[in-house]
C-alpha positions, 0 to 999 in steps of 0.5 A: 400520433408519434413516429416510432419508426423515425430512429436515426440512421446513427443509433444502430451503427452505434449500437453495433459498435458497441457491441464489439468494443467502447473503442470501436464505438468512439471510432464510430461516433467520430467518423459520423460527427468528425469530431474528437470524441473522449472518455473520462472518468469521474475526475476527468482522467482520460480512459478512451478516446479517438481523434484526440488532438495530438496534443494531449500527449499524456492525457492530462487531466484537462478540464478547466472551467465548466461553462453551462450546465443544462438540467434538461438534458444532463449535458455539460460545456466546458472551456477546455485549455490543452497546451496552448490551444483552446476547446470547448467540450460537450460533455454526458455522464456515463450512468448506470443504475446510479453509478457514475462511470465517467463522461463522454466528451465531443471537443470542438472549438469556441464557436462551435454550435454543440445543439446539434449533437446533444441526442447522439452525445447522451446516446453514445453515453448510454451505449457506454455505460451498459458497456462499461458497467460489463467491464466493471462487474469483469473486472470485479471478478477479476479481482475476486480470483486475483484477491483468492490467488494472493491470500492461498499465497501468502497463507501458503495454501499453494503447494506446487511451485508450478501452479504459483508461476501459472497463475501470476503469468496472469496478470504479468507477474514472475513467480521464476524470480525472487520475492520479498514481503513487505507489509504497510500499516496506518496507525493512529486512525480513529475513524474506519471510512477515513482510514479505508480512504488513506489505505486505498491512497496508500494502495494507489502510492504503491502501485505507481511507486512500482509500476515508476519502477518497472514492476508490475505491482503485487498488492493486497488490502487486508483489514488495515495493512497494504502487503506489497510482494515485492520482486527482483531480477535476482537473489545475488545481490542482499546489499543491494536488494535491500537498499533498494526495498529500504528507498522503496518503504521510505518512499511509500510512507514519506509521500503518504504522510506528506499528504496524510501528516496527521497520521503515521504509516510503519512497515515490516518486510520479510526476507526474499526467497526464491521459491514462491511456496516459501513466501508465505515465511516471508509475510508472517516475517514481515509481520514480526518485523512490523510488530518489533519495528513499533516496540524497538521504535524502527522506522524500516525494519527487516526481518532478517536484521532482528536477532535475539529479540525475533525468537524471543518475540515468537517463543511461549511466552508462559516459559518467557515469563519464567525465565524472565523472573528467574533471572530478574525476579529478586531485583525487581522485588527488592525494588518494589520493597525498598522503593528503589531504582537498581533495575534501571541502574542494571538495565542501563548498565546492560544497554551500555554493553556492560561498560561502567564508563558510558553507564556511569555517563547515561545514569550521571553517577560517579564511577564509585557510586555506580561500582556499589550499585552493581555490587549490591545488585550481584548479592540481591542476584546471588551473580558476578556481573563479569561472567559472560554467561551472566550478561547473556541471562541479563540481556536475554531477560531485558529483552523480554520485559521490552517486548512483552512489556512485563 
């Protein structure tokens, strides 16, 4: 007949600290085995510990060849190389309902007999994963309302500044200082896992860019952009503020297609305000930034450096299209009858600032032949290509074609 009542003296302890907090619980465990004990997860990052070895300073990924693997028990032993010293370490899975949280780790040295420790290692395991499998479905919440707070944010559903400083507060963010939207995008992506994979990189990129920064990351996955809030101490400074945000975008999308070089990321950023009600002006800038910054072929493009082409872009385009063929509509017909090429001649001549000297260079015509182009160009137009207002109209109507694609 088997003992039911025969459940080690340790399981309860352990049990009891568990309940309080892993952290507790790993104290518990090392001071009945005396020996350091350490959570991982998946990819051996180090997330809890006790009685580690002064040594492992930073918590670096430390695991360097696995030594056995037993079927029987699920456990592993790994040689373990920390800096100048040598461990072999035992380590469980930390499973719950076919999740894989992590391992949980006893270090000891290369003679050590680990036999003995098998029961307790896969029990505190077990403790572990219930607790961590809490912590995951908090933090999922979590970052439900964290996710809610950002899109009432950003779609400017949060009326009272108030409100907006009370909730960042939360998660350490200060909504007193001024902000700057940015929105990061992966382009050229064919396959949805691989670009969710790269968006989450990118994601993570941002976050620790930031956080090297001394900020506190602002961050927000949506379909296939990463929107970055970005902060600053102050609004004083605009040269310096963009600078700052230029290096910053650089920084994400250099380190991104170092890794990724088979795909290209782009940004927009908006300009900062002040007020945090007011951010949602900055995203949907940030937005027309990043739609500019691909038709005007602008690596950093910000928002507040677009001119003409920012209301342009956002005006009716039933009445663009009008204007643009009452300025260039006869040309363009002419052109389409008689196979000719006067509107590249005059969009080149626009491009230049009207100068006859850098056109004739660009289009690699003799002055006099490029003076009798425009001439022609001024009778199909019924225009003089000197009057101010003319070159306006033009270069108003260049503008449209490029960002509509007339």
């Amino acid at each position: 007949m088997k003992d039911y009542q025969a459940i080690p003296d340790y399981a309860n302890e352990l049990l009891v600290a568990s309940s309080i907090s892993i952290d507790h619980l790993l104290q518990r465990m090392k001071s009945i085995i005396s020996l350091p004990v350490i959570i991982t997860d998946p990819l051996y990052k180090v997330l809890f510990s006790s009685g580690m070895p002064m040594s492992l300073g930073c918590f670096p990924s430390f695991i360097s060849e696995e030594l056995h693997s037993s079927n029987d028990n699920n456990t592993r032993i790994f040689n373990i190389q920390i800096a100048d010293e040598k461990f072999v370490g035992m380590a469980a899975p930390i499973i719950h309902m076919n999740t894989t949280f992590g391992f949980l780790f006893i270090l000891g040295d290369e003679t050590f007999d680990f036999n003995q420790y098998i029961k307790i290692v896969i029990f505190a395991a077990s403790l572990c994963a219930i607790q961590m499998q809490k912590l995951e479905e908090i933090n999922q919440e979590k970052v439900k309302y964290k996710v809610a707070f950002l899109f009432d944010l950003l779609y400017g559903n949060m009326k009272q500044r108030e409100d907006i400083i009370e909730n960042g507060n939360i998660w350490g963010w200060n909504f007193n200082n001024p902000h700057q939207t940015i929105v990061f995008s992966l382009m050229e992506h064919n396959h949805f896992s691989a670009a969710k994979q790269i968006l989450n990189r990118i994601h993570g990129c941002i976050g620790k860019l930031l956080s090297d920064r001394g900020k506190i990351p602002i961050t927000l996955i949506k379909q296939n952009q990463v929107i970055v809030i970005y902060p600053f101490q102050t609004i004083d400074g605009p040269v310096n503020n963009k600078d700052e945000v230029k290096e910053f975008s650089y920084s994400v999308i250099n380190n991104i297609q170092s890794i990724y070089p088979e795909y290209k990321v782009v940004c927009g950023i908006g300009k900062a305000y002040s007020n945090p009600t007011e951010l949602f002006r900055s995203f949907q800038e940030a937005k027309v930034a990043y739609d500019l910054g691909l038709l005007l072929n602008i690596e950093i493009p910000f928002f507040s450096e677009l001119g003409l082409e920012r209301i342009i872009y956002k005006h009716d385009l039933q009445d663009l299209k009008e204007y643009y063929e009452t300025i260039l509509g006869n040309l363009e017909k002419y052109d389409a009858s008689n196979d000719g090429d006067l509107m590249v001649t005059l969009e080149t001549f626009a491009a230049n600032h009207f100068d006859i000297t850098q056109t004739s260079k660009a289009l690699f015509l003799h002055r006099n032949t490029l003076r009798y182009r425009l001439k022609r160009i001024e009778e199909i137009l019924n225009i003089k290509l000197d009057d101010f207002n003319i070159k306006l109209d033009i270069s108003a109507a260049f503008k449209i074609k490029q960002l509509h694609q007339l």
